[in-house]
PQR file of N, CA, C, O and H, with PARSE charges and radii, in Angstrom:
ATOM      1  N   UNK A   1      12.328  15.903 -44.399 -0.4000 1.5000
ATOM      2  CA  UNK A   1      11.589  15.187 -45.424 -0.0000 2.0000
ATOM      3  C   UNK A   1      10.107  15.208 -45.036  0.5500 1.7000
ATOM      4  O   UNK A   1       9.732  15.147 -43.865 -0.5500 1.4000
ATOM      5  N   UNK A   2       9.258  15.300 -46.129 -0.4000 1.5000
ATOM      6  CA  UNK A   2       7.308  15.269 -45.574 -0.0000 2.0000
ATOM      7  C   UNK A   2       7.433  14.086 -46.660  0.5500 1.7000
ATOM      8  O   UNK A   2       7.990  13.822 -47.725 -0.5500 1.4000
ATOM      9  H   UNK A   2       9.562  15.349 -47.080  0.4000 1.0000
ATOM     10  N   UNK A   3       6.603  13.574 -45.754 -0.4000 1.5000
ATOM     11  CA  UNK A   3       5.581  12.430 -46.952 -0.0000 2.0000
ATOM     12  C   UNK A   3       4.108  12.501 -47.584  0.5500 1.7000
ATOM     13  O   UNK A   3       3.058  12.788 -47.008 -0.5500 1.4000
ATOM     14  H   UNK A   3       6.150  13.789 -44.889  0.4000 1.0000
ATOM     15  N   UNK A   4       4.301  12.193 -48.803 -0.4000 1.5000
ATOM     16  CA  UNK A   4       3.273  12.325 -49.999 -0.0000 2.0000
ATOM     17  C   UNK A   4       2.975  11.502 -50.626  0.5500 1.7000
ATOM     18  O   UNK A   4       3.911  11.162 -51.350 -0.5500 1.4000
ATOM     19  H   UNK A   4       5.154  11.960 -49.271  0.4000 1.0000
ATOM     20  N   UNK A   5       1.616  10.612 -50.848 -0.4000 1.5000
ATOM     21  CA  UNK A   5       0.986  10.402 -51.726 -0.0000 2.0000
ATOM     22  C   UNK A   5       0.814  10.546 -53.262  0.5500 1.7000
ATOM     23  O   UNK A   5      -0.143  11.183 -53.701 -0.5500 1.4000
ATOM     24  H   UNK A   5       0.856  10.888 -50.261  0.4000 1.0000
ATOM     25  N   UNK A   6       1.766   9.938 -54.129 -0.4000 1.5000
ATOM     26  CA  UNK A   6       1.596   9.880 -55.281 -0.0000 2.0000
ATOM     27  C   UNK A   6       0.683   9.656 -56.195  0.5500 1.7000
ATOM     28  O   UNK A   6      -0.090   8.949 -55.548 -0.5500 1.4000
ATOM     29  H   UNK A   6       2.543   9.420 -53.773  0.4000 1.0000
ATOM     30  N   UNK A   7       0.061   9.789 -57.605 -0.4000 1.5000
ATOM     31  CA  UNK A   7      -1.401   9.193 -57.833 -0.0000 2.0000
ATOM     32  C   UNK A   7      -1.601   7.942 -57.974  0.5500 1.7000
ATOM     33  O   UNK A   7      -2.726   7.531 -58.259 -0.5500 1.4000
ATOM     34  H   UNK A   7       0.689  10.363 -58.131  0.4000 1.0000
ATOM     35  N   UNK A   8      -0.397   6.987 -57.777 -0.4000 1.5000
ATOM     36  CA  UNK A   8      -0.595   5.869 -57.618 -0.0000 2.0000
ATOM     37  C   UNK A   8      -0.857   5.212 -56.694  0.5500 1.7000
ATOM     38  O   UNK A   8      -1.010   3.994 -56.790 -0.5500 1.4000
ATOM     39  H   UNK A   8       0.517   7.322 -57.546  0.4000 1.0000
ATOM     40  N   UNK A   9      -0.970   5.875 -55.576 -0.4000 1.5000
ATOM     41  CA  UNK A   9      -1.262   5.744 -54.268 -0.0000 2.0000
ATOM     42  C   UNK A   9       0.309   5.245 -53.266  0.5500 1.7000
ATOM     43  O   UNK A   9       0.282   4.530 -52.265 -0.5500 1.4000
ATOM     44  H   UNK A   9      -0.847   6.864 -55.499  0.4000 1.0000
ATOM     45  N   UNK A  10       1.362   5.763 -53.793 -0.4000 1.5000
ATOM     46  CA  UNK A  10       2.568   5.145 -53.068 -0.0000 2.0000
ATOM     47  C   UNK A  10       2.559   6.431 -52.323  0.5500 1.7000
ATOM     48  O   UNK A  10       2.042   7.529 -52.531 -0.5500 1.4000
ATOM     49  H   UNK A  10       1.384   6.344 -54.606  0.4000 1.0000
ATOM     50  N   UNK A  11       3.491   5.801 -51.152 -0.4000 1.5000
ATOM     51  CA  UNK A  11       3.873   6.912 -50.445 -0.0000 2.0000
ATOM     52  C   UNK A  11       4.982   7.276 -50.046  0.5500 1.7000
ATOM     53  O   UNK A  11       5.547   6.637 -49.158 -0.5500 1.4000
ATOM     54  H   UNK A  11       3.911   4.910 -50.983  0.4000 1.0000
ATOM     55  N   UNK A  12       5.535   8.366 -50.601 -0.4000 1.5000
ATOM     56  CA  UNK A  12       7.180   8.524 -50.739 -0.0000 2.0000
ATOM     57  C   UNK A  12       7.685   9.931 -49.791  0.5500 1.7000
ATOM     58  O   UNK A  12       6.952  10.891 -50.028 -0.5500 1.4000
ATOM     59  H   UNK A  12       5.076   8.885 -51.322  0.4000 1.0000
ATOM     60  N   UNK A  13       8.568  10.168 -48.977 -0.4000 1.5000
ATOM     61  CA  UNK A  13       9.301  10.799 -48.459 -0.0000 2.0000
ATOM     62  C   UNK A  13      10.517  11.700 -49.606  0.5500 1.7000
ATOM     63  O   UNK A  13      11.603  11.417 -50.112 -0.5500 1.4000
ATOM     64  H   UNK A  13       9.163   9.388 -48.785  0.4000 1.0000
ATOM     65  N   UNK A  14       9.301  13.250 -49.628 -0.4000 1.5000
ATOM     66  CA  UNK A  14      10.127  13.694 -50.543 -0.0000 2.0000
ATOM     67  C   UNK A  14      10.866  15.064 -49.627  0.5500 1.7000
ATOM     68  O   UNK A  14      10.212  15.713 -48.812 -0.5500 1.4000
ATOM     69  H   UNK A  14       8.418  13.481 -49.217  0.4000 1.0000
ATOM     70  N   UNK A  15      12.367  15.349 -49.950 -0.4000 1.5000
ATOM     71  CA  UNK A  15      13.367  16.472 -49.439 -0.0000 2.0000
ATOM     72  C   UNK A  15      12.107  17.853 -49.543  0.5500 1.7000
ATOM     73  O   UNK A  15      11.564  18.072 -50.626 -0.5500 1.4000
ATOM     74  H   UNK A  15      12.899  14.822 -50.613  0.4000 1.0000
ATOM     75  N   UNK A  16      11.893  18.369 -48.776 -0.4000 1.5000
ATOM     76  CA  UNK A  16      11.240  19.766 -48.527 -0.0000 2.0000
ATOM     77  C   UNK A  16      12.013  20.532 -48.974  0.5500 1.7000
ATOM     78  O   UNK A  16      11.565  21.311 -49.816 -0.5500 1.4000
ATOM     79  H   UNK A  16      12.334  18.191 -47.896  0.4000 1.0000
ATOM     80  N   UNK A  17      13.593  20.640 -48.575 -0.4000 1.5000
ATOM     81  CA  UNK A  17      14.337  21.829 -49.524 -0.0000 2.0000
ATOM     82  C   UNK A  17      14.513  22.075 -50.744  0.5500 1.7000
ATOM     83  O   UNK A  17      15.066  23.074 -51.203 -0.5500 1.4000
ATOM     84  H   UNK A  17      13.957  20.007 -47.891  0.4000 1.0000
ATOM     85  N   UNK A  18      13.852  20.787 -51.589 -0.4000 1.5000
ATOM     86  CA  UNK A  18      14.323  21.145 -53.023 -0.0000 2.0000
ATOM     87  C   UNK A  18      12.882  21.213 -53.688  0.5500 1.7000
ATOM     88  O   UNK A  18      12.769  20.828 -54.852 -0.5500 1.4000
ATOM     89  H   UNK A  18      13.402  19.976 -51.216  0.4000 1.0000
ATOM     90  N   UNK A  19      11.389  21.852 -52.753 -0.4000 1.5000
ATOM     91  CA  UNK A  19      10.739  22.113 -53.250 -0.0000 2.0000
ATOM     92  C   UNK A  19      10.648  23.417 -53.904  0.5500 1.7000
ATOM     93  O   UNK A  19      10.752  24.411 -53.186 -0.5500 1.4000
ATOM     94  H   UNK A  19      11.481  22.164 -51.808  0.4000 1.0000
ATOM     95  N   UNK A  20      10.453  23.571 -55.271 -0.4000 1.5000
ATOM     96  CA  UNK A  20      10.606  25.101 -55.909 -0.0000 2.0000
ATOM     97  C   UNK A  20       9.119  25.560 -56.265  0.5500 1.7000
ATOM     98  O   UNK A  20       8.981  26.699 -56.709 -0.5500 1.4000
ATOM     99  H   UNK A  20      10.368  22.763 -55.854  0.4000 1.0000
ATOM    100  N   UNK A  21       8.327  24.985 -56.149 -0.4000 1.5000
ATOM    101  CA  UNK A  21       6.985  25.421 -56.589 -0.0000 2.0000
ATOM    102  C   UNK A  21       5.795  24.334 -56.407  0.5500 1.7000
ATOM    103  O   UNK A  21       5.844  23.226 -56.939 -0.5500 1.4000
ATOM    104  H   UNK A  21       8.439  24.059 -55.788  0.4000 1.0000
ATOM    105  N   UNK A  22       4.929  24.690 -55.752 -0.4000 1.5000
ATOM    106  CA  UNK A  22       3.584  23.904 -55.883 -0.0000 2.0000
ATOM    107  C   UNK A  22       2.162  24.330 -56.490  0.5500 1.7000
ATOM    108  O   UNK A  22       1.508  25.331 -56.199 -0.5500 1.4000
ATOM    109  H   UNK A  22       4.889  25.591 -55.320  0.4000 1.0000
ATOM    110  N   UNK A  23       1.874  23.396 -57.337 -0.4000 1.5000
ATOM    111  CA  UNK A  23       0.213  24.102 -58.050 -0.0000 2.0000
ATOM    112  C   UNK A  23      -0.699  22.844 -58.084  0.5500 1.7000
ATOM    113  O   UNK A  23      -0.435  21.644 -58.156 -0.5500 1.4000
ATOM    114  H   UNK A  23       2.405  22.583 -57.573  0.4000 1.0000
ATOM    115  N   UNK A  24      -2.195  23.733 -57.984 -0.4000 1.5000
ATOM    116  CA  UNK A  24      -3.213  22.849 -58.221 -0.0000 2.0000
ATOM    117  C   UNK A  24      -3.551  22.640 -59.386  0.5500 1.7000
ATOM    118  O   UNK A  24      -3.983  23.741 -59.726 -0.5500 1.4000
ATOM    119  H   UNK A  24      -2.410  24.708 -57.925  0.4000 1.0000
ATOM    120  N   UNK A  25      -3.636  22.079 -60.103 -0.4000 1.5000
ATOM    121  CA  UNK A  25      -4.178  22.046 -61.747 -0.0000 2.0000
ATOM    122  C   UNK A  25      -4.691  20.829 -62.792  0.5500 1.7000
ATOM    123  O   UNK A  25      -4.222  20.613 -63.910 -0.5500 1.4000
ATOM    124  H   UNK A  25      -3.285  21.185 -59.827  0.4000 1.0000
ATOM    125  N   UNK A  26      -6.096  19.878 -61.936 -0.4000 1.5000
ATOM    126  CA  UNK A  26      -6.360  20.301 -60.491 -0.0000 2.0000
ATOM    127  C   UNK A  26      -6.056  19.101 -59.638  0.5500 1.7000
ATOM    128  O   UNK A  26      -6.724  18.917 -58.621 -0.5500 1.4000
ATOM    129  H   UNK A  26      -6.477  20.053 -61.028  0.4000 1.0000
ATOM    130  N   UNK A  27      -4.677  17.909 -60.128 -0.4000 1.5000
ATOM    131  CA  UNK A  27      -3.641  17.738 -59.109 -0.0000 2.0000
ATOM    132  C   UNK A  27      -3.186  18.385 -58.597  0.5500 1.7000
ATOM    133  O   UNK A  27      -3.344  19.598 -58.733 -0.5500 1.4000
ATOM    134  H   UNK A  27      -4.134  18.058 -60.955  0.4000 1.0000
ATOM    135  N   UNK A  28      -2.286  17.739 -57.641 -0.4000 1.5000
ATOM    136  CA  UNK A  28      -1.202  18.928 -57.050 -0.0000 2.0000
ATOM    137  C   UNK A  28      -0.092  18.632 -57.758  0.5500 1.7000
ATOM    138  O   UNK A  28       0.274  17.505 -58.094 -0.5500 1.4000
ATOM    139  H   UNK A  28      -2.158  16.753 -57.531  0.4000 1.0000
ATOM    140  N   UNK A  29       0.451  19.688 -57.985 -0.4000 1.5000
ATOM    141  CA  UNK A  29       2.269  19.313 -58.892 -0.0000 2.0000
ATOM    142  C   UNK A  29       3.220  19.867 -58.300  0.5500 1.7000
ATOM    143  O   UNK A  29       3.292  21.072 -58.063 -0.5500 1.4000
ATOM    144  H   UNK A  29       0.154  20.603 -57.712  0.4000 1.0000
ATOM    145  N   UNK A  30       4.031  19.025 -58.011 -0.4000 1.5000
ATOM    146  CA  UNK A  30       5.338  19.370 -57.308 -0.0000 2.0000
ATOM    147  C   UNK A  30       6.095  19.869 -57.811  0.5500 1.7000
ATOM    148  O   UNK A  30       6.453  19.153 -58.746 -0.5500 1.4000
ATOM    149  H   UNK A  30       3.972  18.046 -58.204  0.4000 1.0000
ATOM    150  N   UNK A  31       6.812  21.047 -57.769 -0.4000 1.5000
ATOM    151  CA  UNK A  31       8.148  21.140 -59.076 -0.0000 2.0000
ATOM    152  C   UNK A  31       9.055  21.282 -58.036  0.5500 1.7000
ATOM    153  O   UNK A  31       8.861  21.958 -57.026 -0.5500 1.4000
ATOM    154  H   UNK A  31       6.521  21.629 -57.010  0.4000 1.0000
ATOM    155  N   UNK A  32      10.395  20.412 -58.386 -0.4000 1.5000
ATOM    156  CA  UNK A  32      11.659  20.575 -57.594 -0.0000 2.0000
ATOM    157  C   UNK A  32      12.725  21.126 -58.484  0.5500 1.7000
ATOM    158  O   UNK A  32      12.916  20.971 -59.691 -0.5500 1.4000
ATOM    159  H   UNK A  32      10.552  19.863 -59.207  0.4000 1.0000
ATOM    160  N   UNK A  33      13.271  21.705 -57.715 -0.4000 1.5000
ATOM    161  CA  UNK A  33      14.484  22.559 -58.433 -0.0000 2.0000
ATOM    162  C   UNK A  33      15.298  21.940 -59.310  0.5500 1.7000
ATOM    163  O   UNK A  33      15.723  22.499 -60.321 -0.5500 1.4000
ATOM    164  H   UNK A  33      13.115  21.831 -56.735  0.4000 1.0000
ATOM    165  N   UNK A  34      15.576  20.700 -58.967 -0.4000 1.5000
ATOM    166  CA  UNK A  34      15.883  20.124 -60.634 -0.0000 2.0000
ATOM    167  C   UNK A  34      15.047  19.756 -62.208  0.5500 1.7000
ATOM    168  O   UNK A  34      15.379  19.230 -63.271 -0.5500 1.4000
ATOM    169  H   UNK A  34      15.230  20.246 -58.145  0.4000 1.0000
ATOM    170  N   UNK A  35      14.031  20.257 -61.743 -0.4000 1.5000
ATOM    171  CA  UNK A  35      13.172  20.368 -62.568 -0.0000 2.0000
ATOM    172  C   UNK A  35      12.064  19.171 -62.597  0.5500 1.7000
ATOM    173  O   UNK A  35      11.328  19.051 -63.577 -0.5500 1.4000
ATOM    174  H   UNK A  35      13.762  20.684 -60.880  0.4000 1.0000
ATOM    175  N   UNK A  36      12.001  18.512 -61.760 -0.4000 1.5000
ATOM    176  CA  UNK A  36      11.516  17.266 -62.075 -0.0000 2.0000
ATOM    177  C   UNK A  36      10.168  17.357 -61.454  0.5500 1.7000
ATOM    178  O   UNK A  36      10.182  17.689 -60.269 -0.5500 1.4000
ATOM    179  H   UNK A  36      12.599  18.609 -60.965  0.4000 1.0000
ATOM    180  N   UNK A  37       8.813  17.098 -62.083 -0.4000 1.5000
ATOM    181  CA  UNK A  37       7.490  17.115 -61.675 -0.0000 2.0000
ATOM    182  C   UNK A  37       6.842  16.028 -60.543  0.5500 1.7000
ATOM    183  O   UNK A  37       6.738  14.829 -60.800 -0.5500 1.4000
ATOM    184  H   UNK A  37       8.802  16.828 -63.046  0.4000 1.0000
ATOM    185  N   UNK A  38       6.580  16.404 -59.735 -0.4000 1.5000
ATOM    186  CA  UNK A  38       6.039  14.752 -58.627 -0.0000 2.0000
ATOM    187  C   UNK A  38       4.037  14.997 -58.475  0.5500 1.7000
ATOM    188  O   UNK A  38       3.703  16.144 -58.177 -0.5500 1.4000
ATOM    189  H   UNK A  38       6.666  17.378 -59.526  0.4000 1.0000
ATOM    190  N   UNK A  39       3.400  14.426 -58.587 -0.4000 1.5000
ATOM    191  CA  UNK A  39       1.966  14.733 -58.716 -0.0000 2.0000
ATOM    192  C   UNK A  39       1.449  13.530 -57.592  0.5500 1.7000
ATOM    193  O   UNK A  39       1.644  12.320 -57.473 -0.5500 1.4000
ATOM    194  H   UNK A  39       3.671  13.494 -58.830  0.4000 1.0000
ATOM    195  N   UNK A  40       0.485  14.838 -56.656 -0.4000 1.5000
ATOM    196  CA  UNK A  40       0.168  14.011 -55.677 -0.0000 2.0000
ATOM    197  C   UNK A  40      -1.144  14.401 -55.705  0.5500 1.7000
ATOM    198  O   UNK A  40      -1.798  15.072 -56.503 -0.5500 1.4000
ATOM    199  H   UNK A  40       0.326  15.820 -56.753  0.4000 1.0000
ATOM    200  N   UNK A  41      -1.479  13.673 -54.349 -0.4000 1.5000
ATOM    201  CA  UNK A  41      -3.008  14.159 -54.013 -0.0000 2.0000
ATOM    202  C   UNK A  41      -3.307  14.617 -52.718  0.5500 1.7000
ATOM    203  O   UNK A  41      -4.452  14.520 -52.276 -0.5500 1.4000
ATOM    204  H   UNK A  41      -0.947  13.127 -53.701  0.4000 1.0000
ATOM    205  N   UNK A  42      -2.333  15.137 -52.030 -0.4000 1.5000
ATOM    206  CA  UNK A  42      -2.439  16.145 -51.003 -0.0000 2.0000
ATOM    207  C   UNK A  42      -2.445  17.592 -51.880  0.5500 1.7000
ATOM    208  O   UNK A  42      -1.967  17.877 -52.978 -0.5500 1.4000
ATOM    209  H   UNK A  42      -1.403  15.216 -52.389  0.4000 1.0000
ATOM    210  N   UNK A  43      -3.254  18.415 -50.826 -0.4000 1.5000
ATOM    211  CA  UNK A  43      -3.650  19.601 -51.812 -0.0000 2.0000
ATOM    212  C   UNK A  43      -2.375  20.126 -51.541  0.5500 1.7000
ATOM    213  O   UNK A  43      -1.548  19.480 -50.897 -0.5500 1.4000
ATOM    214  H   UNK A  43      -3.642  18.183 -49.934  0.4000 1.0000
ATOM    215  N   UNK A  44      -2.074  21.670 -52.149 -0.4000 1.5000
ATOM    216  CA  UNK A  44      -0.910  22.729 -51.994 -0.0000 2.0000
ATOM    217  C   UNK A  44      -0.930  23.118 -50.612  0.5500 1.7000
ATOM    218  O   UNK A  44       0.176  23.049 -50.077 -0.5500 1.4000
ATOM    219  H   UNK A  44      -2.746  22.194 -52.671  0.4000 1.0000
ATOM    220  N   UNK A  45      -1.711  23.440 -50.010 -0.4000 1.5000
ATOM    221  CA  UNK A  45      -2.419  23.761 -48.799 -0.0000 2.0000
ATOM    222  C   UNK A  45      -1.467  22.923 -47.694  0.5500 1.7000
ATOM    223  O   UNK A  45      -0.392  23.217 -47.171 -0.5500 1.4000
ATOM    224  H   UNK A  45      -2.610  23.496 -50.445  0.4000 1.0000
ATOM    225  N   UNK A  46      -2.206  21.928 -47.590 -0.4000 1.5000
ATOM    226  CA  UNK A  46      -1.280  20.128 -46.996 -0.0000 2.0000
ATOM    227  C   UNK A  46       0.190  20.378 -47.162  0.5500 1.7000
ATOM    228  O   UNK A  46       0.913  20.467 -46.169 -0.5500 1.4000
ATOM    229  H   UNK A  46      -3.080  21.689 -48.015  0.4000 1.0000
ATOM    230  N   UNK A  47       0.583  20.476 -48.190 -0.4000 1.5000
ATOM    231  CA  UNK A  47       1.952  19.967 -48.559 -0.0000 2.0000
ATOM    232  C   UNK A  47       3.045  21.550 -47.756  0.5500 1.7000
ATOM    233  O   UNK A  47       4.119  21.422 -47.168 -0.5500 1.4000
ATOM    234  H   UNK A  47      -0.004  20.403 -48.996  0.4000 1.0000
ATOM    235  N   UNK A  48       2.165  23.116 -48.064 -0.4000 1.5000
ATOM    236  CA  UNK A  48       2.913  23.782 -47.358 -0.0000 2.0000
ATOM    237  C   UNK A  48       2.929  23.724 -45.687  0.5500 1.7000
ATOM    238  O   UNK A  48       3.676  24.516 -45.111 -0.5500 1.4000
ATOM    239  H   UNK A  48       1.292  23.220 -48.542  0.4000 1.0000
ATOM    240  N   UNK A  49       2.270  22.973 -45.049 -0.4000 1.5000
ATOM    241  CA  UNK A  49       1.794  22.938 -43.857 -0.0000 2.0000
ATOM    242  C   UNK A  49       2.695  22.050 -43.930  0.5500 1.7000
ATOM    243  O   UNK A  49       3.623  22.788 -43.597 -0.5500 1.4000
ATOM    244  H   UNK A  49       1.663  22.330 -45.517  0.4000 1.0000
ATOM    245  N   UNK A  50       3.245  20.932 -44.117 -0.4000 1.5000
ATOM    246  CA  UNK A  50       3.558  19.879 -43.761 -0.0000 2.0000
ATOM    247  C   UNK A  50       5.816  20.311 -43.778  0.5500 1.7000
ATOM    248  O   UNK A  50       6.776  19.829 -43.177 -0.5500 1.4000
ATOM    249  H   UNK A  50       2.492  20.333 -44.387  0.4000 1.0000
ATOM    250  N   UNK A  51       5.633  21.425 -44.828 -0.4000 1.5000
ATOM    251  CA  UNK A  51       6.814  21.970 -45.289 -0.0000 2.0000
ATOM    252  C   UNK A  51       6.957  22.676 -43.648  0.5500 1.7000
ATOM    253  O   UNK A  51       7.508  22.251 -42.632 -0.5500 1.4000
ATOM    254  H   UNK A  51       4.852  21.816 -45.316  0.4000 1.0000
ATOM    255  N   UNK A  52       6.346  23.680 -43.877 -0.4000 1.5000
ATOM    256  CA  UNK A  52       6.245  24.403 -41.957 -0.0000 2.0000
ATOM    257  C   UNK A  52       6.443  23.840 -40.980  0.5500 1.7000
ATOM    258  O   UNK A  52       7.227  24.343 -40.175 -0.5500 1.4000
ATOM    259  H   UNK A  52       5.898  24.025 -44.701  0.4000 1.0000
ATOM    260  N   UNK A  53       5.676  22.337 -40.632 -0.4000 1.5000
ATOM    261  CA  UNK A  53       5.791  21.786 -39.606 -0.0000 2.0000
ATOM    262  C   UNK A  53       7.314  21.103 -39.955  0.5500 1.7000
ATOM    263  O   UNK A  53       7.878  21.179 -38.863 -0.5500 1.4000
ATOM    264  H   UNK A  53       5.039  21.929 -41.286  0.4000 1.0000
ATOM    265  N   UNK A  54       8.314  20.448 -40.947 -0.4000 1.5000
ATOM    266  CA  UNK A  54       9.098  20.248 -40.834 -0.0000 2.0000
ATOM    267  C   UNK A  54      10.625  21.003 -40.454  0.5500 1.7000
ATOM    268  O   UNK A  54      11.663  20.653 -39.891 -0.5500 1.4000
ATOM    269  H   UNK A  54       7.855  20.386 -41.834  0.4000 1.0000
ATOM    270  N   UNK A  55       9.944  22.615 -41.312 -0.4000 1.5000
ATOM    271  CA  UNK A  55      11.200  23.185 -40.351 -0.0000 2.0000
ATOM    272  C   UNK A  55      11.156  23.560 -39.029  0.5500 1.7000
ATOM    273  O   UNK A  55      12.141  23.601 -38.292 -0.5500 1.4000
ATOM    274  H   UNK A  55       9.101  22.899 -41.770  0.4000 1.0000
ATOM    275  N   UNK A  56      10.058  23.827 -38.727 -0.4000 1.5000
ATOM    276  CA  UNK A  56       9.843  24.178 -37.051 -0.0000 2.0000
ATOM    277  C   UNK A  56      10.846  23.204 -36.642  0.5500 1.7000
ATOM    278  O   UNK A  56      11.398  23.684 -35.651 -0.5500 1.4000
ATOM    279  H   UNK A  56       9.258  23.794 -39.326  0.4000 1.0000
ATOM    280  N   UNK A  57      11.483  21.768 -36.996 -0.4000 1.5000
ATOM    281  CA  UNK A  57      11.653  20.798 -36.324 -0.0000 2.0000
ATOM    282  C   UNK A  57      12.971  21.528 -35.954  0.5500 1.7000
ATOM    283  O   UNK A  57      13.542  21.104 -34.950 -0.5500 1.4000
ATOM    284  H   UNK A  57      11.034  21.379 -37.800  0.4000 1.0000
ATOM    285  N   UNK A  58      13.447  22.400 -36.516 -0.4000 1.5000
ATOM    286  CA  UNK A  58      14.979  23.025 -36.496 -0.0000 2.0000
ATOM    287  C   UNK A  58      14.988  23.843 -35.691  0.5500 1.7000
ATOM    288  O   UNK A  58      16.007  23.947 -35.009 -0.5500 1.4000
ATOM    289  H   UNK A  58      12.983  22.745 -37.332  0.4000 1.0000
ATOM    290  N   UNK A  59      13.502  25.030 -35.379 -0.4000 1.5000
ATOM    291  CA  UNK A  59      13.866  26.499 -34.722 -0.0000 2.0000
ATOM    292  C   UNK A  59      13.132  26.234 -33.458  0.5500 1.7000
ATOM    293  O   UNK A  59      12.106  25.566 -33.331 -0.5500 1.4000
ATOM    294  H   UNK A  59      12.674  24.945 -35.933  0.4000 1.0000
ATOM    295  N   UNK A  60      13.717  26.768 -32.667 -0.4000 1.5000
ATOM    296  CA  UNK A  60      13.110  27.388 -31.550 -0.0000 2.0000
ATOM    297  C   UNK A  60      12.940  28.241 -30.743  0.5500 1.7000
ATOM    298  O   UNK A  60      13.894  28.621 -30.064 -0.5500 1.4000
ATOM    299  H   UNK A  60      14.551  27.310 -32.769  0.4000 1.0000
ATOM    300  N   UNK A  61      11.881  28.696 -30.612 -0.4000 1.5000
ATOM    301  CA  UNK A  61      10.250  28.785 -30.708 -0.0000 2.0000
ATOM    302  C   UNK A  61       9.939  29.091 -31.976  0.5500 1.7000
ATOM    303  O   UNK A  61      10.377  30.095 -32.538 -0.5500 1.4000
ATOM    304  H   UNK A  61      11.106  28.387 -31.163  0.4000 1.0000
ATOM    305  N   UNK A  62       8.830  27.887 -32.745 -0.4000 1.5000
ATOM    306  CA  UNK A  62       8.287  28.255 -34.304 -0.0000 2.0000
ATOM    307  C   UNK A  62       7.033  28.349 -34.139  0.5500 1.7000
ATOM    308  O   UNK A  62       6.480  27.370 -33.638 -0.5500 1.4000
ATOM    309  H   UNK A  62       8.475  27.071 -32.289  0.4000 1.0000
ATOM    310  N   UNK A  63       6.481  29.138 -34.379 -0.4000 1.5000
ATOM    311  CA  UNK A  63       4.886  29.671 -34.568 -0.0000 2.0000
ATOM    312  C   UNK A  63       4.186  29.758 -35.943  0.5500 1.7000
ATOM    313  O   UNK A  63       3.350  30.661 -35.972 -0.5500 1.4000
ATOM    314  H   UNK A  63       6.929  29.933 -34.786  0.4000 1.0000
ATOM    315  N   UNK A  64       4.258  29.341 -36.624 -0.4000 1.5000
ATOM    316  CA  UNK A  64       3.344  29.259 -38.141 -0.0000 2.0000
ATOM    317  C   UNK A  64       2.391  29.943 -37.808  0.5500 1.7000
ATOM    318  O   UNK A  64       1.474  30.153 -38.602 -0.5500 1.4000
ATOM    319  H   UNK A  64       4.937  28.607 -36.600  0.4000 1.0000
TER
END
């Protein structure tokens, strides 16, 4: 799970695996594979870094 900043300023622990797409426009928009939109304010940038550093948590040796 990474945590994100919503535009309401909450901060929610969302599943990394069921991320299907991220865009700037010029929020950031989450799309998860069930289709459902989450809009934050960490950039795309942030949010794939944060995706990386969570699976590293699984492999070893992870090098991004």
């Amino acid at each position: 799970m990474i945590k994100v900043t919503t535009l309401d300023n909450r901060q929610i622990y969302l599943n990394a695996e069921l991320i299907e797409r991220i865009e700037n426009v010029p929020e950031t928009v989450i799309t998860l594979t069930s289709g459902k939109k989450i809009l934050v304010h960490e950039t795309a940038e942030e949010i794939v870094s944060r995706v990386i550093d969570y699976r590293c948590q699984f492999l070893k040796p992870c090098s991004p």
